[in-house]
N, CA, C and O atoms as a GROMACS GRO file, in nm:
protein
  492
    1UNK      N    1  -1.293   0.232  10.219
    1UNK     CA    2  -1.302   0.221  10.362
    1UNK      C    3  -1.394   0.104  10.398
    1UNK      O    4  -1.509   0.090  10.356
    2UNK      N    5  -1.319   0.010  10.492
    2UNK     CA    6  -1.434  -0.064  10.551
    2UNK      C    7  -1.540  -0.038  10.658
    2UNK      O    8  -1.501  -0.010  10.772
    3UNK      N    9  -1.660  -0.043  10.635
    3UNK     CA   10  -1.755  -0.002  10.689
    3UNK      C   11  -1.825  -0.181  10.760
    3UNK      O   12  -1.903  -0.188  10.855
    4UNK      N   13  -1.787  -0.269  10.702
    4UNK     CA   14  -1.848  -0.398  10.798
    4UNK      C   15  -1.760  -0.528  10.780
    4UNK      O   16  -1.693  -0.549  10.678
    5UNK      N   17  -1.766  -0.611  10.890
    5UNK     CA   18  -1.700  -0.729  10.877
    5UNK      C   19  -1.740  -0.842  10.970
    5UNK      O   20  -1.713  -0.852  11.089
    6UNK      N   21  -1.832  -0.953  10.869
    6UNK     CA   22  -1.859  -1.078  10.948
    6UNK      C   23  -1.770  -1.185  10.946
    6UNK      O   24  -1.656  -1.181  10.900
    7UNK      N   25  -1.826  -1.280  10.997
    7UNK     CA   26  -1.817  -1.428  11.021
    7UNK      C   27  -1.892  -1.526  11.068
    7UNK      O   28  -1.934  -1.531  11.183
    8UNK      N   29  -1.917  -1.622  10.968
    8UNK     CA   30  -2.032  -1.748  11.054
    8UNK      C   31  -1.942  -1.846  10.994
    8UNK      O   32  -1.865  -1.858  10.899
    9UNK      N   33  -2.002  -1.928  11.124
    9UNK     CA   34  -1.922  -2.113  11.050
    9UNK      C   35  -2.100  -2.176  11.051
    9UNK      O   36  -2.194  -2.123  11.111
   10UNK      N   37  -2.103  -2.276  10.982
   10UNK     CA   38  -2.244  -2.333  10.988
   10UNK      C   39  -2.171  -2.492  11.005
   10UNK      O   40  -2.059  -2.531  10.972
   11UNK      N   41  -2.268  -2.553  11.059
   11UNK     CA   42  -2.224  -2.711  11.055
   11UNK      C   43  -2.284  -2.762  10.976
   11UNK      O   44  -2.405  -2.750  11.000
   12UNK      N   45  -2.256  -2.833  10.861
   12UNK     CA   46  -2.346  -2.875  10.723
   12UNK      C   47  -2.435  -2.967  10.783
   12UNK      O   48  -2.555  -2.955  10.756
   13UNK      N   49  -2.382  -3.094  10.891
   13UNK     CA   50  -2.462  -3.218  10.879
   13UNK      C   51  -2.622  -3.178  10.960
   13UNK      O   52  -2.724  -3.245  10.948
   14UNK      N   53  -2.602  -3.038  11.052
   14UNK     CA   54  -2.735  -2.966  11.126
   14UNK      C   55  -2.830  -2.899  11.026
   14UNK      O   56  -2.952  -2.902  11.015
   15UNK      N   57  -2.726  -2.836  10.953
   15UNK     CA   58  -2.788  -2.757  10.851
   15UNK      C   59  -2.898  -2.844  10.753
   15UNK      O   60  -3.019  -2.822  10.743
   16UNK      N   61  -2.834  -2.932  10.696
   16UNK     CA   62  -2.936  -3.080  10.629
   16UNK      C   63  -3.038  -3.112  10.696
   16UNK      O   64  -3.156  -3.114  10.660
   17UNK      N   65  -2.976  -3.146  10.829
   17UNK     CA   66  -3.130  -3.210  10.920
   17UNK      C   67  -3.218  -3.107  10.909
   17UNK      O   68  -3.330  -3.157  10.916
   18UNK      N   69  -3.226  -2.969  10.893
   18UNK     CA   70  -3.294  -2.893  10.916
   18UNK      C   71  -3.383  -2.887  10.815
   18UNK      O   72  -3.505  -2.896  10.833
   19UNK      N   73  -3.324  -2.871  10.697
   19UNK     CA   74  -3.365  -2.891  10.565
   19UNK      C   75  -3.455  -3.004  10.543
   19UNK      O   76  -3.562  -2.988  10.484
   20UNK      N   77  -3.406  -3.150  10.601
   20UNK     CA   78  -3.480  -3.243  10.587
   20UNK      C   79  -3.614  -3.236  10.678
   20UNK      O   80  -3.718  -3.293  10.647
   21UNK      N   81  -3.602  -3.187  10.749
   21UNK     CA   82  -3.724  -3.213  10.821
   21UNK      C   83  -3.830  -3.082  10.793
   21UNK      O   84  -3.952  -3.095  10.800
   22UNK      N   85  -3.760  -2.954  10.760
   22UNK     CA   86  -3.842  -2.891  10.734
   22UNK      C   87  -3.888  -2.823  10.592
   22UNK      O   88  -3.984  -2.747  10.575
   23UNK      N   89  -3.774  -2.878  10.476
   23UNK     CA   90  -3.788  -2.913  10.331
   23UNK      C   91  -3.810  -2.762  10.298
   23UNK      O   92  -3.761  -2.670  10.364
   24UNK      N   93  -3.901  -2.746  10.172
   24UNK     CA   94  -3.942  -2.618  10.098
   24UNK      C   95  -3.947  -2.513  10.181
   24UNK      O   96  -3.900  -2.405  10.145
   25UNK      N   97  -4.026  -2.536  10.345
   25UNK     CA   98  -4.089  -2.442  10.413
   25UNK      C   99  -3.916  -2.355  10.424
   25UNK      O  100  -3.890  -2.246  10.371
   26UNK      N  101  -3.850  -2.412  10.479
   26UNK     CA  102  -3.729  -2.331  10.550
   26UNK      C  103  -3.675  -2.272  10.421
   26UNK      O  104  -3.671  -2.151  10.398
   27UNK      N  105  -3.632  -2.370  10.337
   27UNK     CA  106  -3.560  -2.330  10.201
   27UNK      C  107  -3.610  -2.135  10.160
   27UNK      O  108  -3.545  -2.033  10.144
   28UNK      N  109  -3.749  -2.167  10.160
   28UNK     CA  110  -3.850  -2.033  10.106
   28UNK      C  111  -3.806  -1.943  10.205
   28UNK      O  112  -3.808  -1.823  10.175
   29UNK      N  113  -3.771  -1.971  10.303
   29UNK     CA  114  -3.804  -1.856  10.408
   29UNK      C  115  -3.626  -1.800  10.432
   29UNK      O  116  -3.602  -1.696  10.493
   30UNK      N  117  -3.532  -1.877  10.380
   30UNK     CA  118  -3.388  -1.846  10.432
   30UNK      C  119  -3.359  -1.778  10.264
   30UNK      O  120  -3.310  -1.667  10.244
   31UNK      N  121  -3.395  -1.858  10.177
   31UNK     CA  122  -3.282  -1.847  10.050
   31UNK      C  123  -3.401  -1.782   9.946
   31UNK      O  124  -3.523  -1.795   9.956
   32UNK      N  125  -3.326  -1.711   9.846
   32UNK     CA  126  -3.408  -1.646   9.745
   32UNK      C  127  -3.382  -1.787   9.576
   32UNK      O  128  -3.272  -1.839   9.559
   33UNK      N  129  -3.462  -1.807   9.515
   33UNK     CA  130  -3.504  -1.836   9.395
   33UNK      C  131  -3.338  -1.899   9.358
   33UNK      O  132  -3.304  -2.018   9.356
   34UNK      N  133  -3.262  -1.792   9.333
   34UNK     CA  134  -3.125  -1.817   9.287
   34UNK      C  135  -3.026  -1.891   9.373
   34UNK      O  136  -2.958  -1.980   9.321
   35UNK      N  137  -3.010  -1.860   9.510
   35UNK     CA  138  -2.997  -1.910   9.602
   35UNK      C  139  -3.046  -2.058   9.597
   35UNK      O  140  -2.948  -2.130   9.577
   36UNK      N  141  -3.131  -2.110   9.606
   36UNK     CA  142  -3.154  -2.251   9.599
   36UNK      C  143  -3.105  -2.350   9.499
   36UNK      O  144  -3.064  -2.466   9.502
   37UNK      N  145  -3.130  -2.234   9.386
   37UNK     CA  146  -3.120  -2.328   9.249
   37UNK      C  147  -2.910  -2.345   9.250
   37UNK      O  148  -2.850  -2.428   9.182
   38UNK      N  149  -2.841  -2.239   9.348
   38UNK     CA  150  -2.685  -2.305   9.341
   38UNK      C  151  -2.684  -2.370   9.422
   38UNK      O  152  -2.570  -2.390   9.466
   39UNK      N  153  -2.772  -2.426   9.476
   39UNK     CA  154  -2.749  -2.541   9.599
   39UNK      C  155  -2.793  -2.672   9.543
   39UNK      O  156  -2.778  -2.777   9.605
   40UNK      N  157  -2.852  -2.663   9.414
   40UNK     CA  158  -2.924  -2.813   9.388
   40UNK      C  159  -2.818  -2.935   9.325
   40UNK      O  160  -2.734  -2.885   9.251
   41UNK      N  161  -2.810  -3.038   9.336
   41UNK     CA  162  -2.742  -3.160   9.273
   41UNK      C  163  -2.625  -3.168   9.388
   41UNK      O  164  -2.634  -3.149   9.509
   42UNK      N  165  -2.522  -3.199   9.315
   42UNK     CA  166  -2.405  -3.292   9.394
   42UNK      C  167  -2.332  -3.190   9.538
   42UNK      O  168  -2.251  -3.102   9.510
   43UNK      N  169  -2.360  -3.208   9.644
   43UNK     CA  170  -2.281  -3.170   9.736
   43UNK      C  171  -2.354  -2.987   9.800
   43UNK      O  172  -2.315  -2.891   9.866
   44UNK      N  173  -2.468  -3.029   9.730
   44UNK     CA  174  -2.577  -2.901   9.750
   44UNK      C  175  -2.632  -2.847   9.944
   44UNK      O  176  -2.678  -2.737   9.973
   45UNK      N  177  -2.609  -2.954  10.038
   45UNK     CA  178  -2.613  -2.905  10.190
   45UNK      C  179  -2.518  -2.827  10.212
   45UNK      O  180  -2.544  -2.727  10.278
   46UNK      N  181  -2.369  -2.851  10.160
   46UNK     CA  182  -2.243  -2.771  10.173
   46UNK      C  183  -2.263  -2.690  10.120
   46UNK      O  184  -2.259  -2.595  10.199
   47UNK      N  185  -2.296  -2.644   9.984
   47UNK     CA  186  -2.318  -2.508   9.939
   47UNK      C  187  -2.422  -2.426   9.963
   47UNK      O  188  -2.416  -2.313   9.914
   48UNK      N  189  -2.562  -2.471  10.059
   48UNK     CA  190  -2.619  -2.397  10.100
   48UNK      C  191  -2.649  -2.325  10.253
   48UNK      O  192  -2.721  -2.237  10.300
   49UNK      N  193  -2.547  -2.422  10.297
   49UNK     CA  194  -2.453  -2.382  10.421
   49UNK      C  195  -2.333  -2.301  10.430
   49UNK      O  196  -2.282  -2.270  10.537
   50UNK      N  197  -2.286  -2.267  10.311
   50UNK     CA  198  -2.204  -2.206  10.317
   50UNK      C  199  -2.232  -2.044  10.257
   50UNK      O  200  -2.170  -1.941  10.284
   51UNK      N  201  -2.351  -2.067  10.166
   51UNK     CA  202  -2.448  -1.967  10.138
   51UNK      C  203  -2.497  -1.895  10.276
   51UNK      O  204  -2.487  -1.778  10.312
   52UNK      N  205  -2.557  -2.021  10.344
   52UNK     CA  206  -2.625  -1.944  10.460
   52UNK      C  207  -2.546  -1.892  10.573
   52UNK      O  208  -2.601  -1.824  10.659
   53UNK      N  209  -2.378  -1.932  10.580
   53UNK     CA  210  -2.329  -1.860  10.652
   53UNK      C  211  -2.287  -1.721  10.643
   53UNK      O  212  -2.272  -1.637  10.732
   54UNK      N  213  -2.264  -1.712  10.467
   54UNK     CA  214  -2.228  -1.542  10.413
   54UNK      C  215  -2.342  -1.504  10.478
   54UNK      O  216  -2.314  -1.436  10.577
   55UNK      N  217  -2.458  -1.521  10.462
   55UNK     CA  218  -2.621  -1.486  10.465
   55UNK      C  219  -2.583  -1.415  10.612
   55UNK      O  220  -2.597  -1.292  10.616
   56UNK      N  221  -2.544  -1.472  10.714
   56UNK     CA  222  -2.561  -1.432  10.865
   56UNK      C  223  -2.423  -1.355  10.837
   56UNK      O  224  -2.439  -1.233  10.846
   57UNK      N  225  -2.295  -1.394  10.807
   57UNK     CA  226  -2.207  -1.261  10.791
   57UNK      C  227  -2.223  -1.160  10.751
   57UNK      O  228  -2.150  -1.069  10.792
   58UNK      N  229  -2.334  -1.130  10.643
   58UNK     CA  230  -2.340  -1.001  10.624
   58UNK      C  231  -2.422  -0.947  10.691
   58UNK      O  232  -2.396  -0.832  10.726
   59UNK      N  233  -2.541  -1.003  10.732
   59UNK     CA  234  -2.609  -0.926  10.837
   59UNK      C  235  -2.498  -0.911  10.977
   59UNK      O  236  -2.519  -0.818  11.055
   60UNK      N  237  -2.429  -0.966  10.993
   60UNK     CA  238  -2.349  -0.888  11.082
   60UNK      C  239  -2.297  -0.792  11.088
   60UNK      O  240  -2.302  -0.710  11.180
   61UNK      N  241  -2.217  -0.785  10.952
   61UNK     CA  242  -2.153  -0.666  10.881
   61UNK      C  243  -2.214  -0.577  10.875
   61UNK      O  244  -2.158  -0.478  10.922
   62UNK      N  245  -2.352  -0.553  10.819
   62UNK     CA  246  -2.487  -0.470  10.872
   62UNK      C  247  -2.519  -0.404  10.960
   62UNK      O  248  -2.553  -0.286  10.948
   63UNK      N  249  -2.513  -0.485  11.097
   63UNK     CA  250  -2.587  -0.487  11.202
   63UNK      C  251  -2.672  -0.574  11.194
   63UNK      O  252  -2.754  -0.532  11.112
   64UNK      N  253  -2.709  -0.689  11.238
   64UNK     CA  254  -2.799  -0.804  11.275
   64UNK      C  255  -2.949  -0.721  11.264
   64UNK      O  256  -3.028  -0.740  11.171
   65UNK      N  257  -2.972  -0.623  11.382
   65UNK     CA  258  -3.062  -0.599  11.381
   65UNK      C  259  -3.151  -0.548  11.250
   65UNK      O  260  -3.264  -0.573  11.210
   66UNK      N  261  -3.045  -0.467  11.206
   66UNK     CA  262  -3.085  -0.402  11.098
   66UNK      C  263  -3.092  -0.441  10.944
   66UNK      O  264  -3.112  -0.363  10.851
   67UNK      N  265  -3.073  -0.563  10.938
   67UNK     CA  266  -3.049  -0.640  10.827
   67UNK      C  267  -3.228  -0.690  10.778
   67UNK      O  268  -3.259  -0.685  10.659
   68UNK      N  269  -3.273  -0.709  10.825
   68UNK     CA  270  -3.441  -0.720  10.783
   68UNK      C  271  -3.475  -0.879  10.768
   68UNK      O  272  -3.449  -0.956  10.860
   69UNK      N  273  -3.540  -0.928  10.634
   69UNK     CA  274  -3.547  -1.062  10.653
   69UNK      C  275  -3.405  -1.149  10.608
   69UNK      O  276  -3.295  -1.097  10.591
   70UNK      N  277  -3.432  -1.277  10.596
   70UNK     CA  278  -3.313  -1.326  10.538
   70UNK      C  279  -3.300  -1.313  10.384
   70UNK      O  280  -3.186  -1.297  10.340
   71UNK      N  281  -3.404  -1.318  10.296
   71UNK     CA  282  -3.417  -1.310  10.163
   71UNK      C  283  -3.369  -1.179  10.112
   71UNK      O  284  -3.338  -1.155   9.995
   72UNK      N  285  -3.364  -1.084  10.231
   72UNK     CA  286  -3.344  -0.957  10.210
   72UNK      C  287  -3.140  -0.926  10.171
   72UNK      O  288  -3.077  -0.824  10.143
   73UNK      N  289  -3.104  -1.051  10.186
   73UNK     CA  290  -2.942  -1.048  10.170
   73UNK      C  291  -2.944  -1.176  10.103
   73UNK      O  292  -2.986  -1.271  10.168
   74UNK      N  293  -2.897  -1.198   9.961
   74UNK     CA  294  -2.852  -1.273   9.884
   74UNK      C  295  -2.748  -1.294   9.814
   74UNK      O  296  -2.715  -1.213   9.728
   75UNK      N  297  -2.673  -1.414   9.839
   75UNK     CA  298  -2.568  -1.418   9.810
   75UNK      C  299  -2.551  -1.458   9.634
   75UNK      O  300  -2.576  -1.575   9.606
   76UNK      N  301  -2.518  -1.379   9.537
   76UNK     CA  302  -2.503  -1.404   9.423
   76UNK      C  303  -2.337  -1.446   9.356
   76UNK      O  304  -2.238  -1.415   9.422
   77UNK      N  305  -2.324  -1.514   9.228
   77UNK     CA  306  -2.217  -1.551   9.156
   77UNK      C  307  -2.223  -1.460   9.092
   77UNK      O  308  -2.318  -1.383   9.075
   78UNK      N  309  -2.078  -1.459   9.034
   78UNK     CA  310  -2.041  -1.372   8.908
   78UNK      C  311  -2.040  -1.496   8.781
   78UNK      O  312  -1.955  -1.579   8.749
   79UNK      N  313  -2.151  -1.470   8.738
   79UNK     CA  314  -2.120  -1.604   8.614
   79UNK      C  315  -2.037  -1.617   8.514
   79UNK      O  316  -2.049  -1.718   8.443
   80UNK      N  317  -1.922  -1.507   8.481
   80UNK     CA  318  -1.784  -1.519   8.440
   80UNK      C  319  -1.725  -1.618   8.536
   80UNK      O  320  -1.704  -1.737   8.514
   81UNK      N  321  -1.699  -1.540   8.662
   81UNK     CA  322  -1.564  -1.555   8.745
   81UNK      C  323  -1.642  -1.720   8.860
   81UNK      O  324  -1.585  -1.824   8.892
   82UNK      N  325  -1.712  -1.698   8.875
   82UNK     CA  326  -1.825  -1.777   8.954
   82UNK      C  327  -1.837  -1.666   9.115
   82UNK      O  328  -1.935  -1.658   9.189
   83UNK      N  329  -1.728  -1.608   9.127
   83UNK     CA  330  -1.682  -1.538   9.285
   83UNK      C  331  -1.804  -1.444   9.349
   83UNK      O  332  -1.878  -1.363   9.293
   84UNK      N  333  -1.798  -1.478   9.461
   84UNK     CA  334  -1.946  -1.458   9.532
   84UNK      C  335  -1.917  -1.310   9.550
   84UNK      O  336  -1.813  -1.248   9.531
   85UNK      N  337  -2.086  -1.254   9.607
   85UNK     CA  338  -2.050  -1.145   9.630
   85UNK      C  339  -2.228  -1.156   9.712
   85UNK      O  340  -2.312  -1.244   9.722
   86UNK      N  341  -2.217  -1.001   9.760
   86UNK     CA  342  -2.382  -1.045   9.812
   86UNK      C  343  -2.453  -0.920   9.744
   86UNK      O  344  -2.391  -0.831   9.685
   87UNK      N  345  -2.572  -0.923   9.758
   87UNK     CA  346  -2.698  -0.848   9.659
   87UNK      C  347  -2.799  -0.778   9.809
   87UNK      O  348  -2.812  -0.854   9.905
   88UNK      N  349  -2.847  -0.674   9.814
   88UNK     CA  350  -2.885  -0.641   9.931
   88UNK      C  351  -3.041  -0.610   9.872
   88UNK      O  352  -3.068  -0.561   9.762
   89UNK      N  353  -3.123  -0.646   9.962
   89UNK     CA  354  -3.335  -0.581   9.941
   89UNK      C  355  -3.356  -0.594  10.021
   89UNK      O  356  -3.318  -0.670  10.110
   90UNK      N  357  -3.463  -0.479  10.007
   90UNK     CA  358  -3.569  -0.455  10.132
   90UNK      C  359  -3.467  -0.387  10.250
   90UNK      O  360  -3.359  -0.336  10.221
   91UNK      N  361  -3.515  -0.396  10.371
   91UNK     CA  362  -3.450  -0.350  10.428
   91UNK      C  363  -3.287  -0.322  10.520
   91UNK      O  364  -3.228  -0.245  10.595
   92UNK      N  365  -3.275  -0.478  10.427
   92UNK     CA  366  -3.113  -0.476  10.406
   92UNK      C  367  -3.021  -0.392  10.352
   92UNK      O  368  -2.908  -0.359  10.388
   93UNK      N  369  -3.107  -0.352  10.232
   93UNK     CA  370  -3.064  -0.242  10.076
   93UNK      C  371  -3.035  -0.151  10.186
   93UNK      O  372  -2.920  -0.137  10.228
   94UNK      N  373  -3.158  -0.074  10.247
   94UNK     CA  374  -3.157   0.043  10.339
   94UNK      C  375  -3.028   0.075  10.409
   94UNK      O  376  -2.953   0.172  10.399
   95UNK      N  377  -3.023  -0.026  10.478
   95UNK     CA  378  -2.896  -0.049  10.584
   95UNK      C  379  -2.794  -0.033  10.523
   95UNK      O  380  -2.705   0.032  10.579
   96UNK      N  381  -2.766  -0.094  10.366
   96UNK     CA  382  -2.593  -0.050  10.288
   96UNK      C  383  -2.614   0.065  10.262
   96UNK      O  384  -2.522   0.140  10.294
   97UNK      N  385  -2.726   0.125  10.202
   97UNK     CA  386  -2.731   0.258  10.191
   97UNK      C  387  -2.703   0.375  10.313
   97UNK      O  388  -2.649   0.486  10.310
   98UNK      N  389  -2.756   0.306  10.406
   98UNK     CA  390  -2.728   0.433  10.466
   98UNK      C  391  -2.520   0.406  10.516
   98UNK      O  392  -2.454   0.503  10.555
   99UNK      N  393  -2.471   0.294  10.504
   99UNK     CA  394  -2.339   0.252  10.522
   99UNK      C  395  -2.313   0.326  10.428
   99UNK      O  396  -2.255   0.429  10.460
  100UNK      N  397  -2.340   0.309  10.294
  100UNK     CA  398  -2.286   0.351  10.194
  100UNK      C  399  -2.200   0.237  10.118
  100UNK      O  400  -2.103   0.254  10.044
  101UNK      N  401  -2.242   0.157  10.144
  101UNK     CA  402  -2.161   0.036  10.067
  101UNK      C  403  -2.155   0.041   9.923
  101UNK      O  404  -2.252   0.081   9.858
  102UNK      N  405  -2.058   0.007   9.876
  102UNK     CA  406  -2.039   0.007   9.755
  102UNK      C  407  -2.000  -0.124   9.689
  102UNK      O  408  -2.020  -0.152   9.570
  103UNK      N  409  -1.942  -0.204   9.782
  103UNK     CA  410  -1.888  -0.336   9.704
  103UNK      C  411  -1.878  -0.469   9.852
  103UNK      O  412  -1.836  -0.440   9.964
  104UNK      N  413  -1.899  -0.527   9.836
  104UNK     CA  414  -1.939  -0.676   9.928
  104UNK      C  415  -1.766  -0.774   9.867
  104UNK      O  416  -1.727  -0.791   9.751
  105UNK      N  417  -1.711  -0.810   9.980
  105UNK     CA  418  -1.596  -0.897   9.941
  105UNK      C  419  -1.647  -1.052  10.010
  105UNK      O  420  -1.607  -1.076  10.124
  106UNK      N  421  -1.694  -1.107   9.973
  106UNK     CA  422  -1.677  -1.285  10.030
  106UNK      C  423  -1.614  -1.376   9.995
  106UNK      O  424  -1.571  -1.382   9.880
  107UNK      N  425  -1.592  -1.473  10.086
  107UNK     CA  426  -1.552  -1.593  10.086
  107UNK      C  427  -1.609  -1.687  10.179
  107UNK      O  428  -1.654  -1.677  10.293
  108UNK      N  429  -1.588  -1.809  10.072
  108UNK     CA  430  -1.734  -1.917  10.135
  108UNK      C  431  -1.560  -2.060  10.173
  108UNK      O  432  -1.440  -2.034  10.177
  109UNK      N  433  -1.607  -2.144  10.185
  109UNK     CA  434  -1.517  -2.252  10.199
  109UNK      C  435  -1.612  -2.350  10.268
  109UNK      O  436  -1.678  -2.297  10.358
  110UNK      N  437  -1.634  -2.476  10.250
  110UNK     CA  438  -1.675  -2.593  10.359
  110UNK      C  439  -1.558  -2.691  10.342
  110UNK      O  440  -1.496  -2.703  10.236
  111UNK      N  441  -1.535  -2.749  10.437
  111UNK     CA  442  -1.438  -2.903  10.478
  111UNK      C  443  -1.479  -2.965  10.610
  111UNK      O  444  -1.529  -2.887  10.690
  112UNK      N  445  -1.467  -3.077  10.644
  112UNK     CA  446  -1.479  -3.166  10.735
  112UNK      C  447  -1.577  -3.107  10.788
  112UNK      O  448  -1.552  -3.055  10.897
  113UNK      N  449  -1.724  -3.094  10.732
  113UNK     CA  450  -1.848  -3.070  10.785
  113UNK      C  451  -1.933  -2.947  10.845
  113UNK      O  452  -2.045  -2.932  10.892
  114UNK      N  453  -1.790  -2.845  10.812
  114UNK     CA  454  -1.814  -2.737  10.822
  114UNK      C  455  -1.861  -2.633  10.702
  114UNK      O  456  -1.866  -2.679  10.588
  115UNK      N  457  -1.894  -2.498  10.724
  115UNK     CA  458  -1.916  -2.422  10.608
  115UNK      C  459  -1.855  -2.314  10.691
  115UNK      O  460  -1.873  -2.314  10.813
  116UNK      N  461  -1.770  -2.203  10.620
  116UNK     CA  462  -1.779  -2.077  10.673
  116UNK      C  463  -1.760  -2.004  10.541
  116UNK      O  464  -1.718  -2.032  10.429
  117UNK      N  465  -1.823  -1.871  10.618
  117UNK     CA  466  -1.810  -1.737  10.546
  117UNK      C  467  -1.789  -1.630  10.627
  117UNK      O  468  -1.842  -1.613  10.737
  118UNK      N  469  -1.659  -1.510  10.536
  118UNK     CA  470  -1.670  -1.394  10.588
  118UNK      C  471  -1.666  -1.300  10.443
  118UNK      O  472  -1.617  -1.306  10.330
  119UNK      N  473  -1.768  -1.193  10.540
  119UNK     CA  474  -1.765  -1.106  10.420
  119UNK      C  475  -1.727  -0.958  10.526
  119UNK      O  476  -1.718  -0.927  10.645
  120UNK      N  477  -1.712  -0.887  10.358
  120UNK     CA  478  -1.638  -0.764  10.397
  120UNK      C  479  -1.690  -0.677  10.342
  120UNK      O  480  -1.663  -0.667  10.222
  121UNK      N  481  -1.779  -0.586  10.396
  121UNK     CA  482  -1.828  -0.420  10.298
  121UNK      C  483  -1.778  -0.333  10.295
  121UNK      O  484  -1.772  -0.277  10.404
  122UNK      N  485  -1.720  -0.271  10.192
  122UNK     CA  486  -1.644  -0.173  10.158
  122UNK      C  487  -1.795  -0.033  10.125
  122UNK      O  488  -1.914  -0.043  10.097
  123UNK      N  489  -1.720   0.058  10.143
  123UNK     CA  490  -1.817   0.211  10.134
  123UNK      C  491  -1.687   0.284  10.020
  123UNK      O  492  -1.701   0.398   9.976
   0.00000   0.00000   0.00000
């Protein structure tokens, strides 16, 4: 049963400026450890824009409110398959739990300067 369903588009070239001007500080405060490190080298604003749009889809899927910090929803790979999925803490965890989630479906995509993601929680 589906129990949530987002959507964000992010604009990569805003998303960068943001990054650029506010570097480590923002990075620390949006993305977890793992999270950063799939954003680093070739074409890394797009993939962490497209990270950060699952990031706000699933707190939608959630409930916004109830989703907690941003670190608190992380978007992880399957390092077989590479296929995303998201990882829930703190008081994000809470929130699938009390959903009852059992499994996170995403999809990321960027083109012509965009990023989107929607994800889907299954209970």
């Amino acid at each position: 049963m589906i129990v949530g369903v987002g959507v964000d588009l992010c604009e990569v070239a805003r998303f960068a400026r943001v990054v650029e001007r506010w570097g480590d500080r923002v990075l620390g405060r949006l993305f977890t450890e793992r999270e950063r490190e799939a954003g680093e080298g070739r074409r890394g604003a797009e993939r962490l824009a497209a990270r950060f749009a699952a990031k706000e889809a699933a707190r939608k899927a959630l409930g916004a409110a109830e989703a907690g910090e941003w670190r608190d929803v992380e978007v992880v790979s399957d390092r077989a398959t590479g296929a995303p999925s998201i990882a829930f803490h703190g008081r994000a965890r809470r929130r699938a739990e009390v959903l009852a989630v059992r499994q996170s479906h995403v999809s990321l995509t960027h083109q012509a300067g965009l990023a989107v993601a929607v994800v889907v929680l299954e209970a």
